[in-house]
VOLUM-884755 format. One record per residue (C-alpha): x, y, z; residue in three letters. Coordinates in nm, 3 decimals, decimal comma. Example, Ala and Ser with C-alpha at 12.3 -4.5 7.8 and 13.67 -1.06 7.14 Angstrom:
BEGIN
r xx=1,230 yy=-0,450 zz=0,780 lumse=ala
r xx=1,367 yy=-0,106 zz=0,714 lumse=ser
END
This chain:
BEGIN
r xx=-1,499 yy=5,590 zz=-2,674 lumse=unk
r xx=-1,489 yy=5,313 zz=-2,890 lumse=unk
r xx=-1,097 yy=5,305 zz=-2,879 lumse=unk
r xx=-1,154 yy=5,252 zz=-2,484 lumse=unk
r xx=-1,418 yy=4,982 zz=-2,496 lumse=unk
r xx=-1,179 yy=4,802 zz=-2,770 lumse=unk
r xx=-0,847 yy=4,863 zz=-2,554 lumse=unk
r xx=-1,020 yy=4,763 zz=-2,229 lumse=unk
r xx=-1,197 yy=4,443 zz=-2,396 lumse=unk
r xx=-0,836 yy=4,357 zz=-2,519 lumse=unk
r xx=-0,709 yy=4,373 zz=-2,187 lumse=unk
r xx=-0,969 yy=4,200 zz=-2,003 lumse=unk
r xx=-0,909 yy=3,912 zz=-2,247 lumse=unk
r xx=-0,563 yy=3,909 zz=-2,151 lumse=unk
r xx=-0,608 yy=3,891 zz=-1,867 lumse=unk
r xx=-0,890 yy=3,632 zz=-1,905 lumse=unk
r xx=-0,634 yy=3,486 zz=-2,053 lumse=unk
r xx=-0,329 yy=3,453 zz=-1,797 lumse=unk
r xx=-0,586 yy=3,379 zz=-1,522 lumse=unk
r xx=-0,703 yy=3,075 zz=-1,750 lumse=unk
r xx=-0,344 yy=2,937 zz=-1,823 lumse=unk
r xx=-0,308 yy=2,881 zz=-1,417 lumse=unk
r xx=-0,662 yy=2,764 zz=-1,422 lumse=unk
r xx=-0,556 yy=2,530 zz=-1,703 lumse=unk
r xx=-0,231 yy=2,462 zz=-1,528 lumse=unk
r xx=-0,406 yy=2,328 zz=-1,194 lumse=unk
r xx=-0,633 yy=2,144 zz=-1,356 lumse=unk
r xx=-0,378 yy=1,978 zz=-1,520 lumse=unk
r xx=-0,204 yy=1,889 zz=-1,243 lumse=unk
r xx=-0,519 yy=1,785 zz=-1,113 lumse=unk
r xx=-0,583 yy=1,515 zz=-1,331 lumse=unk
r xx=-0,194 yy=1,404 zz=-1,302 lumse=unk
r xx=-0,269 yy=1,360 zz=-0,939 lumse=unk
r xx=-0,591 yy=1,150 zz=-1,026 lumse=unk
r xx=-0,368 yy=0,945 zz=-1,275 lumse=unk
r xx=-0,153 yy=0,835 zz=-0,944 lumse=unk
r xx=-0,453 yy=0,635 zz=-0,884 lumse=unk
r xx=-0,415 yy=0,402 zz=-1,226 lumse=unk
r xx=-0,161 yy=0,118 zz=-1,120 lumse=unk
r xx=-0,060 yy=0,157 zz=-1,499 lumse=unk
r xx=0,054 yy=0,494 zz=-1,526 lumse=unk
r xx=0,401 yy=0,576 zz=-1,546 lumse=unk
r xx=0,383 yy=0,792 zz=-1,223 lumse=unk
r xx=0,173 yy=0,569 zz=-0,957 lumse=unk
r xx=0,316 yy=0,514 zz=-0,684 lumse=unk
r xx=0,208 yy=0,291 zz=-0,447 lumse=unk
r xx=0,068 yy=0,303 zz=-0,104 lumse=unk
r xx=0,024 yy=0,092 zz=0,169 lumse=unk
r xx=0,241 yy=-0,166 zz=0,074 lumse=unk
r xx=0,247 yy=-0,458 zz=0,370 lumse=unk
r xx=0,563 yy=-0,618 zz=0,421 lumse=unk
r xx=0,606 yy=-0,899 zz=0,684 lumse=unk
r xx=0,948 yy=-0,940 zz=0,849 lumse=unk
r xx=1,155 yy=-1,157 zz=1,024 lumse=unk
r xx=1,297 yy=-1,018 zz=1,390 lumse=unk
r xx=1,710 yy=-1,057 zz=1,475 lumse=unk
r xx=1,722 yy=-1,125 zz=1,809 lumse=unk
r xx=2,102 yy=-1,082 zz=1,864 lumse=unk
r xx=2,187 yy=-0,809 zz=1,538 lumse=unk
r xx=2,502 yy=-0,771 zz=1,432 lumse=unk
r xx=2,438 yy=-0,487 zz=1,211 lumse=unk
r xx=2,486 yy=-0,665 zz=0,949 lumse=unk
r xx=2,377 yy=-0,539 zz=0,609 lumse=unk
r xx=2,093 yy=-0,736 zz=0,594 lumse=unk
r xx=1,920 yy=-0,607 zz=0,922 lumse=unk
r xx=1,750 yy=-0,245 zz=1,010 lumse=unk
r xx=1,689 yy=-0,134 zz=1,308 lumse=unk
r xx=1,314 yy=0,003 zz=1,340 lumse=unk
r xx=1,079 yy=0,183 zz=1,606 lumse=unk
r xx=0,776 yy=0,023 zz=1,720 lumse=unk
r xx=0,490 yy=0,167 zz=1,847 lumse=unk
r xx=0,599 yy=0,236 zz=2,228 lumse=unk
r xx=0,893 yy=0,344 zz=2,117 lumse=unk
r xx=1,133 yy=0,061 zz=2,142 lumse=unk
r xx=1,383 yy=-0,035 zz=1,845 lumse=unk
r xx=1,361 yy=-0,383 zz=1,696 lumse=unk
r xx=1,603 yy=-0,531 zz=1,470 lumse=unk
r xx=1,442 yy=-0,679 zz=1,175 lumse=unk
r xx=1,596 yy=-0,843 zz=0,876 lumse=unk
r xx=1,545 yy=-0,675 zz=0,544 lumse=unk
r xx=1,468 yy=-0,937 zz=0,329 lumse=unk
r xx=1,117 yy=-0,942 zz=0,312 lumse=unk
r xx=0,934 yy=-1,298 zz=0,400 lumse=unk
r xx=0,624 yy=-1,188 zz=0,232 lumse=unk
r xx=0,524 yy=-0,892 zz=0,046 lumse=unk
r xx=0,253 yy=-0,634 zz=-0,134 lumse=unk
r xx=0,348 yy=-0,788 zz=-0,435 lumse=unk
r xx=0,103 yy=-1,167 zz=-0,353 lumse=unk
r xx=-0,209 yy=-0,974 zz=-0,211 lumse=unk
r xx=-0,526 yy=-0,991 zz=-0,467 lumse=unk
r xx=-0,731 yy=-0,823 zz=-0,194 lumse=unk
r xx=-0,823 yy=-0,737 zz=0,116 lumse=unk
r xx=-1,109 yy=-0,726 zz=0,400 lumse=unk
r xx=-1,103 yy=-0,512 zz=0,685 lumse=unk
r xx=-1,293 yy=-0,702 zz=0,969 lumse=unk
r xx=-1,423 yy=-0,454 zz=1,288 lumse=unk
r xx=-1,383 yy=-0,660 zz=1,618 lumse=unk
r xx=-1,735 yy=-0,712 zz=1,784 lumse=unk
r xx=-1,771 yy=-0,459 zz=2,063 lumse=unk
r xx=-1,496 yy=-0,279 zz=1,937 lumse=unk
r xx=-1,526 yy=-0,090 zz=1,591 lumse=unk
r xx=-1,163 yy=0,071 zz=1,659 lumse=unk
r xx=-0,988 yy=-0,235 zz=1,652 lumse=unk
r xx=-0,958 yy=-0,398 zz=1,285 lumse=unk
r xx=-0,854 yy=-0,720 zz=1,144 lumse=unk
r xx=-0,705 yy=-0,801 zz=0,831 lumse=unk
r xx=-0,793 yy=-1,088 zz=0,576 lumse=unk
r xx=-0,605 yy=-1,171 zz=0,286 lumse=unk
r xx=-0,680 yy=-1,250 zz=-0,042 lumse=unk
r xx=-0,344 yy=-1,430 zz=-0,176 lumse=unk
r xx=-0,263 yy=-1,514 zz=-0,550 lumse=unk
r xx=-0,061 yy=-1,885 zz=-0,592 lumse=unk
r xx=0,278 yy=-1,761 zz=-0,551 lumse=unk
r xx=0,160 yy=-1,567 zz=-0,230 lumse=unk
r xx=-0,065 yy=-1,908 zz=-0,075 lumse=unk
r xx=0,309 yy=-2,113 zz=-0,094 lumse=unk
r xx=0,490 yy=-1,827 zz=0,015 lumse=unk
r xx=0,257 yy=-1,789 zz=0,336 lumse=unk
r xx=0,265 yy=-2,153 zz=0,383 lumse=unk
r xx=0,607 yy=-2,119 zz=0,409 lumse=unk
r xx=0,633 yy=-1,841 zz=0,656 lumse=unk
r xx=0,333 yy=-1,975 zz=0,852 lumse=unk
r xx=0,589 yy=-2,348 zz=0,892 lumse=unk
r xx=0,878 yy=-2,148 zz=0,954 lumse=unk
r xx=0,791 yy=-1,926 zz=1,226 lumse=unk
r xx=0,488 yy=-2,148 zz=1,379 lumse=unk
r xx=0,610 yy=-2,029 zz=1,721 lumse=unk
r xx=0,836 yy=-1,737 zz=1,630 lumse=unk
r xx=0,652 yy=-1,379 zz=1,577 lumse=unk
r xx=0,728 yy=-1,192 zz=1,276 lumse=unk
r xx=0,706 yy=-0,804 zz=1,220 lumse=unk
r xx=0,422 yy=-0,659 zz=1,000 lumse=unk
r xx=0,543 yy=-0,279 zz=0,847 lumse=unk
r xx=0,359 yy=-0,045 zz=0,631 lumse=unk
r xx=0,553 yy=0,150 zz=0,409 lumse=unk
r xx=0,862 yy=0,051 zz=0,604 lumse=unk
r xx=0,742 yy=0,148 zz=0,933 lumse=unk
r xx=0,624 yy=-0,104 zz=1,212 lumse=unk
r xx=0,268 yy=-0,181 zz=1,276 lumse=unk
r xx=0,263 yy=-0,485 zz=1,421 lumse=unk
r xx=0,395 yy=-0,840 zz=1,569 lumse=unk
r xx=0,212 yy=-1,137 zz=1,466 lumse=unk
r xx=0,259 yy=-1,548 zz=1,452 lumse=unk
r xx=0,162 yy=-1,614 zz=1,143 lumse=unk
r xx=-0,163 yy=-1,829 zz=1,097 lumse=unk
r xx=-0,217 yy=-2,118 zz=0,813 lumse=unk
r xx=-0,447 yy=-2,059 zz=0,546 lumse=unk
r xx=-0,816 yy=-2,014 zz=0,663 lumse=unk
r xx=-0,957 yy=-2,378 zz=0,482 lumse=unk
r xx=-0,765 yy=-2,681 zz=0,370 lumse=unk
r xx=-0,934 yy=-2,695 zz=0,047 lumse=unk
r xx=-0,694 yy=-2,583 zz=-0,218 lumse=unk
r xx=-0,920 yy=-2,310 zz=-0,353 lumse=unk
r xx=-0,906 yy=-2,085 zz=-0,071 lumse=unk
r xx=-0,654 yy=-1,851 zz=-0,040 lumse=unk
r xx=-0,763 yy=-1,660 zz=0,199 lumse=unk
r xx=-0,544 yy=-1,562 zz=0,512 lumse=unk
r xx=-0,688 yy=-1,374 zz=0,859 lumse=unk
r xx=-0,418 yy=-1,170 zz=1,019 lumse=unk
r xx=-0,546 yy=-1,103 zz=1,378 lumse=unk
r xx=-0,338 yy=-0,807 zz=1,427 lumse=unk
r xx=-0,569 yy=-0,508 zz=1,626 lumse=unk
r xx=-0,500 yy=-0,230 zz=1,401 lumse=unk
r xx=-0,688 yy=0,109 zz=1,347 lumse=unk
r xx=-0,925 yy=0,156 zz=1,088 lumse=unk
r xx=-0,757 yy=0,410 zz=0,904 lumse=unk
r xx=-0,486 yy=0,254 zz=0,844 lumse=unk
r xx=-0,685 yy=-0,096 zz=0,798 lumse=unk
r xx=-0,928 yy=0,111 zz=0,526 lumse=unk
r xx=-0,603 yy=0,203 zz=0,346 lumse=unk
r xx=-0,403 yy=-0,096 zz=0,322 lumse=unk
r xx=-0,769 yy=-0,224 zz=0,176 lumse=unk
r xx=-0,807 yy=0,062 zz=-0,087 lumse=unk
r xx=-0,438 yy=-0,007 zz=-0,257 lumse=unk
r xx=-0,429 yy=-0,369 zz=-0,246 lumse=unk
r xx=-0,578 yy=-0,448 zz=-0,578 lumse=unk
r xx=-0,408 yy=-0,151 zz=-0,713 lumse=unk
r xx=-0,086 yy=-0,223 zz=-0,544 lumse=unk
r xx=-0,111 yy=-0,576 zz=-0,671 lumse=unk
r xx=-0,169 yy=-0,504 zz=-1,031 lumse=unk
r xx=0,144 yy=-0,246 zz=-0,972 lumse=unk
r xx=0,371 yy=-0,501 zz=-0,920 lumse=unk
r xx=0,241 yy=-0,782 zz=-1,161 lumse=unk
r xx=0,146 yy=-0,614 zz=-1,467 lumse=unk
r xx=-0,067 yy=-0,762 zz=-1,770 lumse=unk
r xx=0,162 yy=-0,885 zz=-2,046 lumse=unk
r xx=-0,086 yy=-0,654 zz=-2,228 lumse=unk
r xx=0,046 yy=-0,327 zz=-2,058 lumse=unk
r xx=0,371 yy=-0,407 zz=-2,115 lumse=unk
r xx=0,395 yy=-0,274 zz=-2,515 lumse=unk
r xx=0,165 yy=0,033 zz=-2,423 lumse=unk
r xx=0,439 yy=0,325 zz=-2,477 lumse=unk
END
């Protein structure tokens, strides 16, 4: 009898054992997956990344342009070279239209680099309306607005685009994360 309980305690152990090493397994992988969160691991990969570009009215599939679907299903040419990018966005609101919760707004919150670059893009195409994409697809067609003040402190930008709120909720969660992504501390750069 005692031969039984000790070769069925061994073998409930093993098995205990096996069972645990998937358990152990998935919750590793777990916590890898929660580590995509942390803009400084080695494996994050970032989400919602905004890029606003300029349309080719007359392509010449060129290199430098892509053609793209919009959202009824026609193709517009863009040009690849991004005007403005993830990569100047410190934050972002998500403003609800009033009367309409299913319509969102965007504001940005732009670093330096980001407030002349939007300058830029807001003088070049005043009257011209430039392509907003999301992970490389289109999401929307906008003439870019100027800053929301003239004092040199803000840098806040209002894109009045009409987009849902999943998507607007999204592009709001990985901003800061996105941001610190693609302009690490000098302090992260000797952690190994």
């Amino acid at each position: 009898m005692k031969r039984f309980f000790s070769t069925f305690c061994a073998a409930a152990l093993t098995v205990i054992c096996f069972c645990g090493c998937e358990a152990f397994q998935e919750a590793l992988k777990d916590s890898a997956e929660v580590g995509n969160d942390n803009p400084n691991a080695e494996n994050y990969e970032p989400r919602f990344i905004l890029g606003v570009f300029s349309i080719v009215e007359y392509p010449r599939a060129s290199s430098t342009e892509r053609e793209i679907e919009s959202l009824d299903g026609r193709k517009i040419w863009i040009n690849t070279h991004q005007a403005f990018s993830s990569k100047y966005l410190r934050d972002v609101r998500v403003i609800a239209r009033p009367g309409d919760p299913d319509v969102c707004d965007l504001q940005l919150r732009l670093d330096r680099t980001g407030k002349l670059q939007w300058e830029m893009l807001a003088g070049r195409f005043r009257d011209t309306p430039v392509v907003l994409a999301v992970d490389g697809r289109y999401l929307a067609k906008f003439i870019p607005e100027w800053p929301d003040d003239d004092d040199q402190a803000s840098n806040w930008v209002t894109l009045r685009i009409g987009i849902d709120p999943y998507t607007a909720k999204g592009i709001a969660k990985y901003a800061k994360k996105n941001y610190y992504y693609y302009n690490p501390d000098a302090a992260s750069w000797w952690n190994f």
